[in-house]
C-alpha positions as CSV (number, residue, x, y, z in Angstrom):
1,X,62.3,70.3,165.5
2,X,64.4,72.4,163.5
3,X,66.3,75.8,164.3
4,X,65.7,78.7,162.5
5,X,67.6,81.6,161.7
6,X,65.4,85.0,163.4
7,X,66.6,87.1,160.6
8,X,65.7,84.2,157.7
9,X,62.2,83.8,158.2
10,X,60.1,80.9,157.3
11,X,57.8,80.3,154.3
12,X,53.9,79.6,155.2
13,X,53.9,76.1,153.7
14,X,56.0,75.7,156.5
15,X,53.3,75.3,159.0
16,X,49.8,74.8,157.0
17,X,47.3,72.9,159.0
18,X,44.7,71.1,157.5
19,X,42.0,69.4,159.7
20,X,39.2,67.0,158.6
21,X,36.1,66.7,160.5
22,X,32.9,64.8,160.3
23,X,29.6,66.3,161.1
24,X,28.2,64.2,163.2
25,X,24.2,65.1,164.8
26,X,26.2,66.3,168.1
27,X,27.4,68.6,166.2
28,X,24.2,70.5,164.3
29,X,21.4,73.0,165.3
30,X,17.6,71.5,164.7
31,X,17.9,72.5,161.1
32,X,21.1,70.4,160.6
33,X,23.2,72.5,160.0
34,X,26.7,72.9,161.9
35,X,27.2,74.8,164.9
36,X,28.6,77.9,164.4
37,X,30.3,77.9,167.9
38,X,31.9,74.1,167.0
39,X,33.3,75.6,163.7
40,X,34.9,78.6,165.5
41,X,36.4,75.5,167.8
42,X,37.6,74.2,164.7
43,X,39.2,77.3,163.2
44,X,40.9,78.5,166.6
45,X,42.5,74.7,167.0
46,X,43.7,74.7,163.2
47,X,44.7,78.0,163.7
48,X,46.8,77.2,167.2
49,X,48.6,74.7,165.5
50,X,49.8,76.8,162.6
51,X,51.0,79.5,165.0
52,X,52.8,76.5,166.9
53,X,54.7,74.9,163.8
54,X,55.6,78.7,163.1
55,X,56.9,79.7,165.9
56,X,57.7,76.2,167.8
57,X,56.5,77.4,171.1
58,X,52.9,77.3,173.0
59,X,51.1,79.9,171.4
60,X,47.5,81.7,172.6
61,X,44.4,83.1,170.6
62,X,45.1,87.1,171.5
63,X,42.0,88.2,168.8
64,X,39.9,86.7,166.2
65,X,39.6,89.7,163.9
66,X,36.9,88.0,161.7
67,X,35.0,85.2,160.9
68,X,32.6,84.7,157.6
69,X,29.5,82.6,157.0
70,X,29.3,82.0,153.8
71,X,27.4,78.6,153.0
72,X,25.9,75.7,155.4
73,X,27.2,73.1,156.1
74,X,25.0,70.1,156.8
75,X,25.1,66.9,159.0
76,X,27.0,64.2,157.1
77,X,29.1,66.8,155.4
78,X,33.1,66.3,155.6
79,X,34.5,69.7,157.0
80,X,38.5,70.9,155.4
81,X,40.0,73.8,157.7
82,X,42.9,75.4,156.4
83,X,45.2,77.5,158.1
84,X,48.5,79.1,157.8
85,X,50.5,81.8,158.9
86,X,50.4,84.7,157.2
87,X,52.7,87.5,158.6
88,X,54.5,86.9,161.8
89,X,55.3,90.2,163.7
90,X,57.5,90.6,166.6
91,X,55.7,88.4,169.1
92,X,52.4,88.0,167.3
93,X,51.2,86.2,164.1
94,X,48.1,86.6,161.8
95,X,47.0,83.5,160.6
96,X,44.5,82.6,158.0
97,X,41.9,80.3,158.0
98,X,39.5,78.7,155.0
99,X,36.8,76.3,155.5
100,X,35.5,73.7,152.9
101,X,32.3,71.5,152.9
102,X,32.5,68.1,151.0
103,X,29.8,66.3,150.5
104,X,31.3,63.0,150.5
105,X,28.4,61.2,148.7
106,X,28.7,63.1,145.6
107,X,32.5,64.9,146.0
108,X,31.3,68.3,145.4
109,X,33.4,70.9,147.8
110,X,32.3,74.5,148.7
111,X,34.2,77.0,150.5
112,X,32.1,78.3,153.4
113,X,34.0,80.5,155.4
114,X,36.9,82.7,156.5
115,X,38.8,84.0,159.6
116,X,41.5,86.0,160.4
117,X,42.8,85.4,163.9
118,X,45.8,86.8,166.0
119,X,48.0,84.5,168.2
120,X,51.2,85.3,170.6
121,X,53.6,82.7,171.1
122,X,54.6,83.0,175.0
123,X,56.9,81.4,177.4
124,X,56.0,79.4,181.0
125,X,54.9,82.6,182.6
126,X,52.3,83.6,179.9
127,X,55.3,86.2,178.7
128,X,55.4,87.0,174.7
129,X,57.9,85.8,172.9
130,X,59.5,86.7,169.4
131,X,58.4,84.5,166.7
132,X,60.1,83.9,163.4
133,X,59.2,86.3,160.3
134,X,57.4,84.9,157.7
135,X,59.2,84.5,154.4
136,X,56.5,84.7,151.4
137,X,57.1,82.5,148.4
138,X,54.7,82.5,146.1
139,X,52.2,85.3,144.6
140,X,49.2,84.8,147.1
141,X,51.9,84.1,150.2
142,X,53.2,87.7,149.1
143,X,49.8,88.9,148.9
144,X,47.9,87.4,151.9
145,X,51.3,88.8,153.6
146,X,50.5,92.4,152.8
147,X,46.9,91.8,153.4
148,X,47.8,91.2,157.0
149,X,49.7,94.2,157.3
150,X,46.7,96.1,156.6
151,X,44.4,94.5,158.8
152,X,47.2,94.7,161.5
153,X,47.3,98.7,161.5
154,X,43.4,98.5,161.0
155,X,43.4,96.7,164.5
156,X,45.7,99.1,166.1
157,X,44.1,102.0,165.0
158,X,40.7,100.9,166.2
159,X,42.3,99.3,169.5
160,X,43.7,103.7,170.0
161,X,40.5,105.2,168.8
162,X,38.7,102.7,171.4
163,X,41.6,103.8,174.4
164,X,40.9,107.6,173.4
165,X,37.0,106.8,173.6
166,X,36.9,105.4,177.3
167,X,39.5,108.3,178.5
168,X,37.2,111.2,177.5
């Protein structure tokens, strides 16, 4: 595995996961469509191995800020999740996450959903560690990086107003 530089960063391409799954009837509801809880599997494994080739240490799901529905996705159905990193903080990283149906019968792909999740990389004694930043190369890297800027002071300001809440 390679060194990197703290200061240097990395670029997402770096550590982009992409997983390919079968639907199989284990893994549909009695309408045949996927389960929603074996998806979210899906996304927080491609997403765990994103935050690991980042960071190159063990890494944990802290939050999963999101995750969209948008189409089916139906027994038979070949399943593409995408994920990458797309800001690293000091100890943390948002990582992004698309999800394609393929019908492999007639080649036709759909995206069907989206997630944003959070993951800490941390040592032996569950201890957060610093990660390497994120080095944004193209136009969408530069954008999906300060997307997740937002969302992060989004989650922070919720995760206060939420503290205040419970202290009154």
């Amino acid at each position: 595995m390679q060194q990197y530089d703290q200061a240097k960063g990395k670029a997402p391409c770096e550590s982009t996961v992409e997983m390919t799954n079968l639907v199989l009837p284990n893994d549909t509801n009695q309408l045949g469509n996927l389960l929603g809880g074996r998806l979210m599997h899906w996304i927080d494994i491609a997403a765990a191995l994103a935050a690991m080739r980042h960071s190159g240490k063990v890494c944990v799901t802290a939050s999963v800020d999101v995750i969209n529905f948008f189409e089916p996705i139906k027994l038979g159905h070949v399943v593409r999740v995408l994920a990458s990193v797309n800001r690293a903080f000091s100890t943390s990283m948002e990582i992004g996450v698309k999800v394609f149906r393929e019908d492999p019968l007639h080649g036709v792909q759909v995206h069907t959903s989206s997630a944003y999740l959070t993951f800490v990389a941390i040592d032996q004694y569950g201890k957060p560690l610093q990660v390497p930043p994120i080095d944004p190369a193209t136009t969408e890297d530069k954008r999906r990086y300060e997307e997740a800027n937002l969302r992060r002071e989004q989650r922070l300001q919720t995760r206060e107003l939420l503290k205040q809440a419970r202290n009154k």
